[in-house]
C-alpha positions in Angstrom: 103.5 36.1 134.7 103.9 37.2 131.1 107.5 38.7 130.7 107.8 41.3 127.2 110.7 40.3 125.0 111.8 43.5 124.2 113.9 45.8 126.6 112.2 48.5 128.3 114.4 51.0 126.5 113.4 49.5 123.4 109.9 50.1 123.1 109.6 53.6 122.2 112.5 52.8 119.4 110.1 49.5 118.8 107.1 51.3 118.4 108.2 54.2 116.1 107.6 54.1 112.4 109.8 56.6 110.5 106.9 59.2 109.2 108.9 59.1 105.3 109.1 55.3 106.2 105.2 55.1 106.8 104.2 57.4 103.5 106.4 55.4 101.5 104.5 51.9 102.4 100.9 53.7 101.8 102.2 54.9 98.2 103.5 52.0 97.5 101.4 49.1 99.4 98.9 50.4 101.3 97.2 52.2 98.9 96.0 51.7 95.2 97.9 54.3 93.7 99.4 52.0 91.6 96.7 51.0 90.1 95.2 54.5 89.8 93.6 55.5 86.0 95.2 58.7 85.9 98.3 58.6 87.6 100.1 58.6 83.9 98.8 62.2 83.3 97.9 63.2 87.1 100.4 66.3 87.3 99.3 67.3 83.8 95.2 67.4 84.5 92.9 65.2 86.5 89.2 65.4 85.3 85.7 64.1 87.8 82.6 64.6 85.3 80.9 62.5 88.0 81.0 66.1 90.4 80.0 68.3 87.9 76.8 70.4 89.5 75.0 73.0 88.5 77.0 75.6 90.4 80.5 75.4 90.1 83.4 77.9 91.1 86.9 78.2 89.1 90.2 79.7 90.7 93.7 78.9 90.2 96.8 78.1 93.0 100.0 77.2 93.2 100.5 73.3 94.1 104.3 74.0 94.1 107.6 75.9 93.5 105.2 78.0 92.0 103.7 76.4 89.1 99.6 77.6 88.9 96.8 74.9 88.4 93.1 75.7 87.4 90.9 74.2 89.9 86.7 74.0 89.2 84.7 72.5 92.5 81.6 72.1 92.6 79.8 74.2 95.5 76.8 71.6 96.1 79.7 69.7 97.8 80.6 72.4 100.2 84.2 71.7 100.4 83.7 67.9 100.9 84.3 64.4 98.7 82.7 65.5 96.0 83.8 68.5 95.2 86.4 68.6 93.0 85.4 68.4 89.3 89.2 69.3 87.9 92.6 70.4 88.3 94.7 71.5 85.3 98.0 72.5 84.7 98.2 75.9 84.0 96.1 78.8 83.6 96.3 79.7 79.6 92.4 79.0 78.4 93.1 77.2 75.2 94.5 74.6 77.3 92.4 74.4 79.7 89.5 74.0 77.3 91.3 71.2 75.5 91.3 69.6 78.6 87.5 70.1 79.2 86.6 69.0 76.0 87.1 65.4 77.2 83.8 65.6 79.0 80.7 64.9 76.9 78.8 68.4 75.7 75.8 67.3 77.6 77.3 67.4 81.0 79.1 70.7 80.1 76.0 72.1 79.0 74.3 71.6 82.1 76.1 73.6 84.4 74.0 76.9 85.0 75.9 79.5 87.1 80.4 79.2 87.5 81.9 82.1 90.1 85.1 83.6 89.0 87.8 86.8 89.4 87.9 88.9 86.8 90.7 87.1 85.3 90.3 87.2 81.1 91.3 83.5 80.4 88.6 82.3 83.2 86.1 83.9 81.0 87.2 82.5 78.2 87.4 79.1 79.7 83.5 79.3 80.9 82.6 80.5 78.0 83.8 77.7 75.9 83.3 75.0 78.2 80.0 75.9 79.6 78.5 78.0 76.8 74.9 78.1 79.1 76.0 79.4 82.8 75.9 82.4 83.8 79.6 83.8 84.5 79.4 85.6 88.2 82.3 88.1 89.2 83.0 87.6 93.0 82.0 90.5 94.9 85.3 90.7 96.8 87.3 91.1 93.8 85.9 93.8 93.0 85.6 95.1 96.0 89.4 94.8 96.3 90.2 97.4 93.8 88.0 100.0 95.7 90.5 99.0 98.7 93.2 99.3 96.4 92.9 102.1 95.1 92.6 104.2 98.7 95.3 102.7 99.9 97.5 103.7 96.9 96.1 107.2 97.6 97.0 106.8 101.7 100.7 105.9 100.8 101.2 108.4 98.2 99.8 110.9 101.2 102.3 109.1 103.8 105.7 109.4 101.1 104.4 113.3 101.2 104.7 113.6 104.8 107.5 111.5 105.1 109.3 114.1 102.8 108.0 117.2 104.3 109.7 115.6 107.7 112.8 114.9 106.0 112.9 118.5 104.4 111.8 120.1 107.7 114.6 118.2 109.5 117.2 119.0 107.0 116.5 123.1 106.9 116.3 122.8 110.6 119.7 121.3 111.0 121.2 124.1 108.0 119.4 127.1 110.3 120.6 126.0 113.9 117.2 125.2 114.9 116.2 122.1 117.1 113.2 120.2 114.9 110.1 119.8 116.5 107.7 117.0 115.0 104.4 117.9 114.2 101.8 116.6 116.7 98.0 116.6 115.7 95.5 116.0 118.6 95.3 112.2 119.2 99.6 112.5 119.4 100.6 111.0 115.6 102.3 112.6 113.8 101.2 112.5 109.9 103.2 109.9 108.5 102.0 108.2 111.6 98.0 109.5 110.7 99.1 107.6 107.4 100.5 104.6 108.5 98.4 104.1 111.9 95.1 104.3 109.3 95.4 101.9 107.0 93.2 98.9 108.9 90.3 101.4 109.5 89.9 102.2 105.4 88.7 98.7 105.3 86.6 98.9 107.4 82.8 99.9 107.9 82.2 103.1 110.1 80.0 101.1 112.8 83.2 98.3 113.5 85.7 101.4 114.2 87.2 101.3 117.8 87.1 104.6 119.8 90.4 105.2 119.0 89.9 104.8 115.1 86.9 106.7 115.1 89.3 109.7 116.4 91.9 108.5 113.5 89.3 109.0 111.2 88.4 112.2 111.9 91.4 114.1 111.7 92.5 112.1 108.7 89.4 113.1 106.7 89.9 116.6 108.2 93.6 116.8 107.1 92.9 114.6 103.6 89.4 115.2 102.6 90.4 113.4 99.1 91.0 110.6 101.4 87.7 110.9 102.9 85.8 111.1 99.6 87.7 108.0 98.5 86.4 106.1 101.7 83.0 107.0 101.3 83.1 106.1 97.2 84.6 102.1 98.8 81.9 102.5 101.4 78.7 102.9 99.2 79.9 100.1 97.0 79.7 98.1 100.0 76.2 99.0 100.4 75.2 98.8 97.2 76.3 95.0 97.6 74.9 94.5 100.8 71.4 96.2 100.4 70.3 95.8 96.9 68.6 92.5 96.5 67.3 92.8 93.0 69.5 92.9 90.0 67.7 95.9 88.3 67.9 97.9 91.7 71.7 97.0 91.8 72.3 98.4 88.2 70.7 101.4 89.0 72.7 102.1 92.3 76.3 100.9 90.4 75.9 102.9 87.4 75.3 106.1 89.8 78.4 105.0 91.8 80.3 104.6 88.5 79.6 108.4 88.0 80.6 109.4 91.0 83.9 107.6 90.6 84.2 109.5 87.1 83.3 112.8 88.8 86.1 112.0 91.9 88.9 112.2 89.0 91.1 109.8 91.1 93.9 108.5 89.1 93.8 105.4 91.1 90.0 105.1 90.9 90.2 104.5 87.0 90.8 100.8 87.4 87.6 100.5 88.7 86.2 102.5 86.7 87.2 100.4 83.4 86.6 96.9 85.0 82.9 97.9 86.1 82.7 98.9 82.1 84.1 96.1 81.1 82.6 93.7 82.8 79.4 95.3 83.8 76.8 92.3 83.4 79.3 89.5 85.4 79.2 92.0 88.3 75.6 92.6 88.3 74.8 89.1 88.0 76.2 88.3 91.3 72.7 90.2 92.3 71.0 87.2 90.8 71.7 84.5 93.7 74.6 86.4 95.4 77.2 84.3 94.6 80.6 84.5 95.5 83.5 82.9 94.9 84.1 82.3 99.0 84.0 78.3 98.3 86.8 77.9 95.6 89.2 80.1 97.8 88.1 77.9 101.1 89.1 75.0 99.3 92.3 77.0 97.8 93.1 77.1 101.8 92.6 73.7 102.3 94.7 72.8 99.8 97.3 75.2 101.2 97.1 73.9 104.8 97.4 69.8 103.4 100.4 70.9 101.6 102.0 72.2 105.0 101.1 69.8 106.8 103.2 67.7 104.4 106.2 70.2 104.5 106.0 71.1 101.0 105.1 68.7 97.9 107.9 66.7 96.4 105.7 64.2 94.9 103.1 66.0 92.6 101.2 62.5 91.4 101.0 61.3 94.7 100.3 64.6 96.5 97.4 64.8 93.6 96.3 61.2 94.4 96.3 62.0 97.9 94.0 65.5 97.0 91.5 62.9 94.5 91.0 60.6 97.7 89.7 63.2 99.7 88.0 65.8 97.6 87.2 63.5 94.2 
């Protein structure tokens, strides 16, 4: 009968590799990141022109302590090897274009359609480096500043009613009174209206619960600036969701940019001078309905590796590591 050599006790200690132990011998050994043509200028940019597509997205996102990298995928890939065509230090466009420039015009030239925010220096970077697609603002962005802007106008309500409380309290306590808190009928108070409302402003009217479709109602009836904000965030929802054609789309923004004008919200006027501003980017998302949903999936992805890795101490290698997977 075979005997084992090591000590029962041993075998879990026998077994064990040391998890900094075993990363160490795949950097170094294992895998051929030694050898790798651009680990000399890895934390700087890494280029693909082999995943370039057609349809690409461009986003930016912190790799560590902070520092932002531009990232273009290519959506073809869905996430998978393949789809990352480059990830760049920083997010200033003139650098980022210098970068580019290293791929041949040709390839550039053939990308047709790149997703992006609304940020200036994206714009900037597609249209230098892809001087024929067709720049696409993501929906939600936009979208974003509707929500915005009705939750800026909810807390400036809530701050009201917290102060009215605080007053009430205070000439209560001066006359010898006992305060008594304002109830409305569901049992909040308003600060707590306020505060207890915020979810339901994002949401659509049909995916309130029976208790937020009560919330609603007295908070429109108590704020009905608050309920002429919801229903200017609401119809640009529609408009995104029903209008197939980019013609039909123009037609229903530009009516919803007048109402926005008409509303003379302070916090509305944001919108109102990005729609302006970039009025063609957002209508073009009309064209195939493109968002920008695949560049933040893989900014999540990227995210989740780096936790699982407690953080990035090695930028090369955590980029090498990124390249074997995604590149």
């Amino acid at each position: 009968m075979d005997t084992c050599p090591i000590p029962a006790q041993s075998l879990e200690t026998y077994y064990h590799i040391e998890g900094g132990q075993l990363e160490r011998q795949y950097k170094e050994h294992l895998s051929d990141y030694g050898q790798w043509e651009q680990k000399d200028h890895a934390d700087k940019w890494l280029l693909f022109p082999d995943n370039i597509g057609t349809h690409l997205s461009i986003d930016e996102t912190s790799l560590s302590n902070g520092e932002l990298y531009t990232i273009i995928t290519n959506k073809a890939a869905k996430g998978r090897k393949g789809a990352l065509v480059a990830i760049i230090e920083g997010t200033n466009a003139d650098d980022i274009n210098e970068i580019l420039d290293k791929i041949p015009q040709e390839v550039l030239g053939a990308v047709q359609e790149v997703t992006l925010d609304m940020s200036d220096s994206m714009r900037k970077i597609i249209r230098h480096s892809f001087p024929r697609a067709q720049r696409v603002i993501d929906r939600f962005h936009v979208q974003k500043l509707a929500f915005d802007a009705i939750q800026q106008m909810r807390i400036e309500h809530r701050w009201d009613a917290i102060n009215a409380e605080t007053d009430a309290k205070e000439e209560a306590k001066l006359t010898g009174e006992k305060y008594i808190s304002e109830l409305l009928p569901n049992g909040d108070s308003p600060k707590q209206l306020l505060a207890r409302s915020r979810y339901l402003l994002f949401k659509s009217p049909d995916k309130w619960s029976d208790s937020q479709k009560v919330r609603a109602k007295i908070l429109f009836e108590k704020y009905p600036d608050l309920q002429q904000a919801y229903s200017l965030t609401h119809s640009l929802r529609m408009i995104y969701n029903k209008n197939t054609l980019k013609d039909t789309a123009r037609l229903s923004l530009a009516k919803w940019y007048n109402k926005v004008a008409d509303s003379q919200f302070k916090s509305f006027n944001t919108i109102a001078a990005t729609i302006y501003e970039h009025y063609d980017e957002i209508l073009n998302f009309f064209v195939n309905r493109s968002t920008n949903a695949a560049a933040e999936s893989f900014n999540a992805k990227i995210k989740s590796f780096r936790a699982s890795l407690r953080g990035v101490t090695d930028i090369k290698f955590f980029l090498f590591r990124l390249y074997k997977i995604y590149a």
